[in-house]
N, C-alpha and C positions, 0 to 999 in steps of 0.2 A: 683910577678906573677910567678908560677909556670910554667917552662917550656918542654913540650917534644921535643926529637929529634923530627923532620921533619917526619924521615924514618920509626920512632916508632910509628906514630901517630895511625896509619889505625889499628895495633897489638894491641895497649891498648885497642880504642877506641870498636873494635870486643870483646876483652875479657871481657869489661865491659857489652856490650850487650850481651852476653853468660851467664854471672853470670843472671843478670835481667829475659832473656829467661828463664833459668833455671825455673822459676817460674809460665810459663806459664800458662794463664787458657784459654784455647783454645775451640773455637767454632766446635762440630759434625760436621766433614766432610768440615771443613771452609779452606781443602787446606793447612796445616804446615805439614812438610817432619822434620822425625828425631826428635829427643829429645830437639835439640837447631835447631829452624828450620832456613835455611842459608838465605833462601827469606826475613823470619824477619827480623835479622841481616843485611841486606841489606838497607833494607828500615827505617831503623831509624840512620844507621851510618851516615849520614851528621849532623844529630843534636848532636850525642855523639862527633865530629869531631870539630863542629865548637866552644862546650866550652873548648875544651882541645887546640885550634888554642890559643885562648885568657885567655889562661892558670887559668879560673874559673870553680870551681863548677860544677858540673852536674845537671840541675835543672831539676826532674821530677813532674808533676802535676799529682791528683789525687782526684778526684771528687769520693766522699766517706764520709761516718760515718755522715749519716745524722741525722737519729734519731731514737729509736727503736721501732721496731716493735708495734703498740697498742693491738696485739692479745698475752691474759695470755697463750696462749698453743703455744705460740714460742719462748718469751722471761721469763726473772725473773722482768722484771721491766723499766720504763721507765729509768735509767741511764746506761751509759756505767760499764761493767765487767769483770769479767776474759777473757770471750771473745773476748772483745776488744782489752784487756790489751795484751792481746797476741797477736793478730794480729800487732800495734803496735811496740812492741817488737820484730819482725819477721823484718818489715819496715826500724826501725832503723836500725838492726843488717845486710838488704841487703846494705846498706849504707857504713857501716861498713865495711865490704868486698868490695865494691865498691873502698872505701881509699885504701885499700892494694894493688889493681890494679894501681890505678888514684890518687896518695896523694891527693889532692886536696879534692877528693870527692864528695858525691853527696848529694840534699838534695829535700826532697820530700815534696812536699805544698800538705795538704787534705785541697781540698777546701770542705768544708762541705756543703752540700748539701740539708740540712732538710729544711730551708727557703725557696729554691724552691718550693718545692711540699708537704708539710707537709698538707697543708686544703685540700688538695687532699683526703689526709690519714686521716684524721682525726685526727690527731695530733695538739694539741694547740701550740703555736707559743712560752708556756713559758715552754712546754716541749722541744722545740728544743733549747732555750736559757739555760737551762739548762744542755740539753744534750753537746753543744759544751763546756760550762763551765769548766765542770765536765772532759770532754777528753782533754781540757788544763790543768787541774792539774793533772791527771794521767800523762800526757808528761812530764812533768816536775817532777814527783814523779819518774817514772821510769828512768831518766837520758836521757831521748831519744833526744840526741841533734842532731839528726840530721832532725828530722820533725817538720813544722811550719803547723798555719792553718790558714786556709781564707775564708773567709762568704760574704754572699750576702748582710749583715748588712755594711759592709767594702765599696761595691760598693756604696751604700746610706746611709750613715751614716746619723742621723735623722729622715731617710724617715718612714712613719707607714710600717708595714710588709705588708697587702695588697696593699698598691703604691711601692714597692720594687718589688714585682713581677709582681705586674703591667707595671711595666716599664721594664723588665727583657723581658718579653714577646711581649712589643712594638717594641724593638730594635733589638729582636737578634731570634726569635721564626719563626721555616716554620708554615705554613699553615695547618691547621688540614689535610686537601684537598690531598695536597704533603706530609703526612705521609700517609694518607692511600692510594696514588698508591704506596708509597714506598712498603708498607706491601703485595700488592695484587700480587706487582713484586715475592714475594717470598722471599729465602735466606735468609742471616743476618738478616733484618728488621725484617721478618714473626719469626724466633726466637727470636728476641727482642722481640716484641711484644706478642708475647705468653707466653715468661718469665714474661715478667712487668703485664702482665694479671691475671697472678698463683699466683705471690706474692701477687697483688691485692686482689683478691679472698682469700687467707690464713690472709690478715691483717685485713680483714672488716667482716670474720667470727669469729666477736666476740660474748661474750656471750651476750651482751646485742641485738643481731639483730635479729629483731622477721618475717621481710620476708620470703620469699622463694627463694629457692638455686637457683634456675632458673633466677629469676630476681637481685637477687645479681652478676648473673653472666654477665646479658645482664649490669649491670651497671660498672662490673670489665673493661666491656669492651672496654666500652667509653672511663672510667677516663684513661686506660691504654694509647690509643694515649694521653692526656694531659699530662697523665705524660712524657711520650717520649718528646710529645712539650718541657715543659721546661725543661728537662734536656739537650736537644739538645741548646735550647736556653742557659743554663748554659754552657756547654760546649763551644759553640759560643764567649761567653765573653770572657772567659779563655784564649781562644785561642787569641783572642785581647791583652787581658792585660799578656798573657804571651807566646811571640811566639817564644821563643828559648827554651821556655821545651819541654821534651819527656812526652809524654803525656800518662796515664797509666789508665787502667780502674779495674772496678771488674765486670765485666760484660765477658764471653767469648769473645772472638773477633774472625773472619777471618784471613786470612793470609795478610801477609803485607796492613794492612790498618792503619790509621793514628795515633791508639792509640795501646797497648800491655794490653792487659788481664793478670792481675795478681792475683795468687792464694793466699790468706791471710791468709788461715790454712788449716788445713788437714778434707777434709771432702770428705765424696762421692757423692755431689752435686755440680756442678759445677756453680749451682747459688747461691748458701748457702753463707749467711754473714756474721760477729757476731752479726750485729744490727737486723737478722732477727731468732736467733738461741741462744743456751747455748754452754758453752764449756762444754766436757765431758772428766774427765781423766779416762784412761781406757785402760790396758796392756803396762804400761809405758811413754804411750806420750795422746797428746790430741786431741782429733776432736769436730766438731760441728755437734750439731742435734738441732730438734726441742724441746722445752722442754716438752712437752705432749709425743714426741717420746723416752726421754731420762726417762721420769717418767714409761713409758711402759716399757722400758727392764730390769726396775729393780733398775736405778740407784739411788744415796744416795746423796739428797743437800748438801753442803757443806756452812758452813757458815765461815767469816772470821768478825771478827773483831765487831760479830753478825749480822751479814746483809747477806744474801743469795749473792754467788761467782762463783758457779760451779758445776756440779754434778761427783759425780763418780761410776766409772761402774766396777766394778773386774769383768773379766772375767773369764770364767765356770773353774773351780776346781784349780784356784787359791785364795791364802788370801792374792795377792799383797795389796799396798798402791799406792795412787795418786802419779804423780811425783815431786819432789820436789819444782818444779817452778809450781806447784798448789797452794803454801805455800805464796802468795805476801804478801806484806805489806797494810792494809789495805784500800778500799778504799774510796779514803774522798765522803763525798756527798752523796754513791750508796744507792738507795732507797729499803727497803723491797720490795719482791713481795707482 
């Protein structure tokens, strides 16, 4: 068991939560002061405290990488990508820096999340089996030993996927009722809910939807509190089955509230995911955009290993190149667009 001084505890345990903060992905107006905001840091030092007391591991959760997007104009395809792979990569590597502070270290559970709410989306249940497959052997391709994953399949092992979520929602899910005064209260909620709405709306305008944008929309709106439902219900469990992690979202957060918004790549959306986006290399580093957005500014698919990776974008009156960590090692399984 690794041990800290007594006196040191409160210094490491702050510097660990400083690195993390660093990453922030913070909610308009949600209240964080400074670059590393100190109310944060505040409000999750008993947790970073109490595994350094018992000299283990930092364990953070993160309810994430559920499945991709089903609309051709935001992703390259139903498997995880450079996008991911980066994100990922990112994940490990805050970890990695975490040991340099805390030997011990830290280690982050994506609980995956597609199982949830995939018939929501319209997403088939063997594309989400897929989807987590596929981001187990990329963890394992890129060395990333510091992230595990964990599925709703795990809570029910056997169960069919519709009694999986069935029971998901029996046990741990509010009330449609009690999200929406949540929402009508304003703040947080009403930008959760508006976020889960847009993405709604971007994933179910697909090419094959022959409605009208009107009632696509009054239906984004619906499914929107359900999907809040079970993800809250997800959430719920988690927090069951694992209540000494720090609890980490991709979603913006507020200021000191029970989970930390974390930012996964560099993009200028602060809802932007990989599972709802492409990567784009472009003046030496990488961001995400939409792939209908990335195909509008000009940018050049990129193939690896013949299978569509990444796009890239040289900007204006240079003849750069991608950067070099555009260049991965193939990846197994990823499906043609």
């Amino acid at each position: 068991m690794y041990d800290v001084a007594a006196p040191a505890v409160e210094t490491v345990a702050v510097d660990v939560l400083k690195e993390v903060l660093s990453h922030q992905r913070r909610l308009r107006d949600g209240g964080c002061a400074g670059e590393v905001c100190p109310r944060c840091v505040r409000h999750h030092l008993e947790a970073v405290r109490r595994a350094m007391a018992s000299g283990r591991r930092i364990e953070f959760v993160l309810p994430a990488f559920p499945t991709k997007s089903p609309n051709p104009a935001k992703v390259l395809g139903p498997l995880p990508d450079l996008a991911e792979e980066l994100a990922l990569r990112f994940l490990d590597g805050l970890c990695e820096r975490i040991a340099r502070i805390y030997p011990p270290g830290a280690v982050i559970l994506i609980c995956s999340d597609g199982r949830v709410f995939n018939d929501l989306l319209g997403v088939g249940d063997e594309n989400v089996t897929g989807y987590v497959r596929a981001l187990d052997r990329m963890i394992t391709r890129i060395g990333a030993t510091h992230l595990e994953q964990f599925t709703l399949d795990e809570v029910h092992p056997g169960a069919g996927h519709e009694d999986m979520r069935a029971m998901l929602s029996a046990g741990h899910a509010p009330t449609l009722e009690e999200l929406r005064e949540e929402v009508r209260g304003g703040g947080a909620p009403l930008a959760m809910y508006r976020g889960i709405t847009r993405f709604m709306l971007e994933d179910l305008s697909t090419p094959d939807y022959t409605g009208t944008r009107s009632a696509l929309q009054r239906r984004c709106r619906q499914l929107a509190y359900r999907v809040i439902q079970r993800s809250r219900a997800w959430g719920n469990l988690l927090d069951e089955l694992f209540p000494d992690a720090v609890r980490l979202s991709i979603h913006p957060q507020p200021c000191s509230t029970d989970k930390i918004g974390i930012l996964l790549a560099d993009t200028p959306d602060a809802w932007l995911t990989p599972w709802h986006s492409v990567a784009v290399a472009t003046g030496g580093r990488f961001t995400l955009m939409k792939r209908a957005d990335a195909e509008r500014a000009g940018a050049t698919l990129t193939y690896v290993a013949g299978r569509p990776s990444f796009y890239a974008l040289e900007p204006a009156g240079t003849g750069g190149s991608a950067p070099a960590a555009a260049h991965p090692e193939p990846l197994e399984g990823a499906a043609c667009a």
